[in-house]
C-alpha positions as CSV (number, residue, x, y, z in Angstrom):
1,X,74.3,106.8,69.9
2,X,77.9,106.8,70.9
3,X,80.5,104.1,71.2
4,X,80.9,100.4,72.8
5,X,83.0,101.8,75.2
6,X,80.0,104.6,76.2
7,X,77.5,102.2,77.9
8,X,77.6,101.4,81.1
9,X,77.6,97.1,80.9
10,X,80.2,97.1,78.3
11,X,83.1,99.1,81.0
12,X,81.5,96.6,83.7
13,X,82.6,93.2,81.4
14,X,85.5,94.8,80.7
15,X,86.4,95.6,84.4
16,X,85.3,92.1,85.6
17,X,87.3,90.6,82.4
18,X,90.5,92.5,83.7
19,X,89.8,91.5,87.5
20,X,89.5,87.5,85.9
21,X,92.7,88.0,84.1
22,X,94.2,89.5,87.2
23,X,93.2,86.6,89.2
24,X,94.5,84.0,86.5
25,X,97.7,86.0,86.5
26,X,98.3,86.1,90.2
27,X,97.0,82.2,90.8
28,X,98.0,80.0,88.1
29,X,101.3,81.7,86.7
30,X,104.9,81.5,87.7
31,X,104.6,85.2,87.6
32,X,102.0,85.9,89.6
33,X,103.7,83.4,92.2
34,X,106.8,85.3,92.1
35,X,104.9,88.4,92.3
36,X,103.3,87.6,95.8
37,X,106.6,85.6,96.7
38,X,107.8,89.3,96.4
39,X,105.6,90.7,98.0
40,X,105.6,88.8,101.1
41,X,109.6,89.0,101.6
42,X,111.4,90.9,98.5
43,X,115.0,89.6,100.3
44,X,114.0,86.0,100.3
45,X,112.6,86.6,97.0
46,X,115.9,87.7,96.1
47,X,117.8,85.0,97.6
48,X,115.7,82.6,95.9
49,X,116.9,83.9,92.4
50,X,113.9,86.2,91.7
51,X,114.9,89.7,90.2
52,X,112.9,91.4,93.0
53,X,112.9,94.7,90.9
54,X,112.5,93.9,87.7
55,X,109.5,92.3,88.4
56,X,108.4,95.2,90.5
57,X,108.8,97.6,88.0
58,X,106.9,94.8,85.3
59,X,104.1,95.1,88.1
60,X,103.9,98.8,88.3
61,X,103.6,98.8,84.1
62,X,100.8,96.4,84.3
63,X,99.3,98.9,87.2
64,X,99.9,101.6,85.2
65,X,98.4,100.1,81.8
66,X,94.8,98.9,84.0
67,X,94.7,102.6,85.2
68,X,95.0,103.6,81.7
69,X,92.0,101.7,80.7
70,X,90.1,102.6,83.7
71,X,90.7,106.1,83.0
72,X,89.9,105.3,79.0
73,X,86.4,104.0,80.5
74,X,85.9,107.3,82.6
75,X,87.0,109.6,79.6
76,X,84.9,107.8,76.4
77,X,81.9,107.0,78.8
78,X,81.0,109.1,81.4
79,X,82.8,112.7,80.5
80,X,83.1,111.9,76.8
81,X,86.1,115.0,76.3
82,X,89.0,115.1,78.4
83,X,89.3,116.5,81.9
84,X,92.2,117.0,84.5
85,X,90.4,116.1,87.0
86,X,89.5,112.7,85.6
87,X,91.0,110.2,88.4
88,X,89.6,112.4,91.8
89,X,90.3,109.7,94.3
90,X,90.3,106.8,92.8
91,X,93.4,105.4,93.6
92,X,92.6,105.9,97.3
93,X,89.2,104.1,96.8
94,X,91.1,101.3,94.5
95,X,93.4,100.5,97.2
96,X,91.4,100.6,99.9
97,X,88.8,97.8,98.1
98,X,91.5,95.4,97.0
99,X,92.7,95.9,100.5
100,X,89.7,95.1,102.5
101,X,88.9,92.1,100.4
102,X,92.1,90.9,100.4
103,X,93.0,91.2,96.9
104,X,90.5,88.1,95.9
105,X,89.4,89.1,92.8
106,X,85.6,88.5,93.1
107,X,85.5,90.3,95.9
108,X,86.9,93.2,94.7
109,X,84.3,93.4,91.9
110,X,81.8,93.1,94.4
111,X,82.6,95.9,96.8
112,X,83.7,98.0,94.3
113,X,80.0,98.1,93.2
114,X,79.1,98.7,97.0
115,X,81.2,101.6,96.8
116,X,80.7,102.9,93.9
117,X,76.6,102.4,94.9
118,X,77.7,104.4,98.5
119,X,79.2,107.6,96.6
120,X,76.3,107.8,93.9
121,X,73.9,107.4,96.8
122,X,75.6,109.8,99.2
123,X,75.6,112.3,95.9
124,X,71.8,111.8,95.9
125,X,71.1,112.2,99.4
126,X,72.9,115.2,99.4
127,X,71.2,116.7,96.9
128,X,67.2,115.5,97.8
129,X,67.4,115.4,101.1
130,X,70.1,117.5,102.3
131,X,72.5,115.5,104.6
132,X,75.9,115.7,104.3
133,X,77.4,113.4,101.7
134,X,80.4,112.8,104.1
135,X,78.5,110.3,105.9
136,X,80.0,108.2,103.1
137,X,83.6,108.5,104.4
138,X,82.0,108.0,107.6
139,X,80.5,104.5,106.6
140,X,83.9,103.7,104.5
141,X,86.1,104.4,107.5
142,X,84.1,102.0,109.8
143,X,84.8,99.3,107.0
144,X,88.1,100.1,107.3
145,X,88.2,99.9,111.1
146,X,86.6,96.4,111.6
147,X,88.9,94.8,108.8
148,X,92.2,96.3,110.0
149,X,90.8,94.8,113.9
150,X,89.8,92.2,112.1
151,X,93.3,90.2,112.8
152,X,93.8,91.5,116.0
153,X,90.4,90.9,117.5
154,X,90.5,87.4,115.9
155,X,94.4,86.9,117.5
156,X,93.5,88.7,121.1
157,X,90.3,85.7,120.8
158,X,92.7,82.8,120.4
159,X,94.9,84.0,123.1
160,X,92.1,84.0,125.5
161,X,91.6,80.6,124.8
162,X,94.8,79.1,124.7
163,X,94.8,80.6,127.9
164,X,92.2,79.4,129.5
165,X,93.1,75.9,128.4
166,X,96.3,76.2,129.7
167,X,94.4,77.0,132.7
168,X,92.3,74.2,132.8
169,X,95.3,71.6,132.0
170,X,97.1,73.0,134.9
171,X,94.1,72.4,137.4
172,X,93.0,69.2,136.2
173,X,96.8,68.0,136.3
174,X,96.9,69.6,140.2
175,X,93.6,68.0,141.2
176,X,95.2,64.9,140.3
């Protein structure tokens, strides 16, 4: 019963088959290199000869055409009619993923699953057991904590040792 697009697998090989494409786009392409070029400093982008903003707004039409088909999965498979409310959150909960793995595709496919595993389950244990399903933003926020410290704790480490071997170069050099 129902379409291609209604079981479950066939939106998962699709989502993983855009994610590949993404990654093929953004690693092996003079577009994709621009693209984080870009990214990373639009003004020497610019100076370099890159049209900063076409390419952004070429970016932001690709965006918008994988939403598309994200919401095309969430209208044909799971509500099967429309509904305003179709994309509650997700941009917020797509952002935050490709943020926290860094935008490495196989990554992102992974913890999209672990979130998308912490909502259903945080849905169930409201409903069977009766705690709170915002434990789940609780859990997602701690993520988010240790990967934005991440680069600081990791930075404020190395300091500590640069600094203690500056200290030990400056005692071995006055003992002798």
């Amino acid at each position: 019963e129902g379409g291609f697009l209604r079981h479950s697998f066939s939106k998962l090989y699709f989502s993983a088959g855009i994610a590949l494409i993404v990654w093929y786009v953004m690693r092996k392409t003079t577009a994709g290199f621009e693209m984080k070029l870009t990214g990373y400093n639009e003004r020497f982008a610019r100076f370099s000869g890159i049209k900063a903003g076409k390419l952004a707004v070429w970016s932001m039409v690709a965006s918008g055409a994988i939403c598309g088909l994200v919401g095309m999965f969430e209208i044909f498979g799971l509500h099967k009619r429309f509904v305003e409310s179709v994309s509650n959150e997700f941009y917020f909960d797509g952002m935050l993923v490709a943020m926290i793995m860094r935008y490495k595709p196989l990554g992102i496919i992974l913890m999209s699953l672990f979130f998308g595993a912490l909502k259903v389950g945080g849905t169930a244990m409201e409903s069977k057991v009766g705690i709170s399903s915002e434990l789940i933003i609780i859990v997602q926020s701690i993520i988010i904590f240790f990967m934005a410290a991440e680069q600081g704790i990791t930075a404020s480490i190395a300091a500590r040792r640069a600094r203690r071997k500056a200290a030990l170069t400056l005692t071995k050099g006055a003992n002798d």
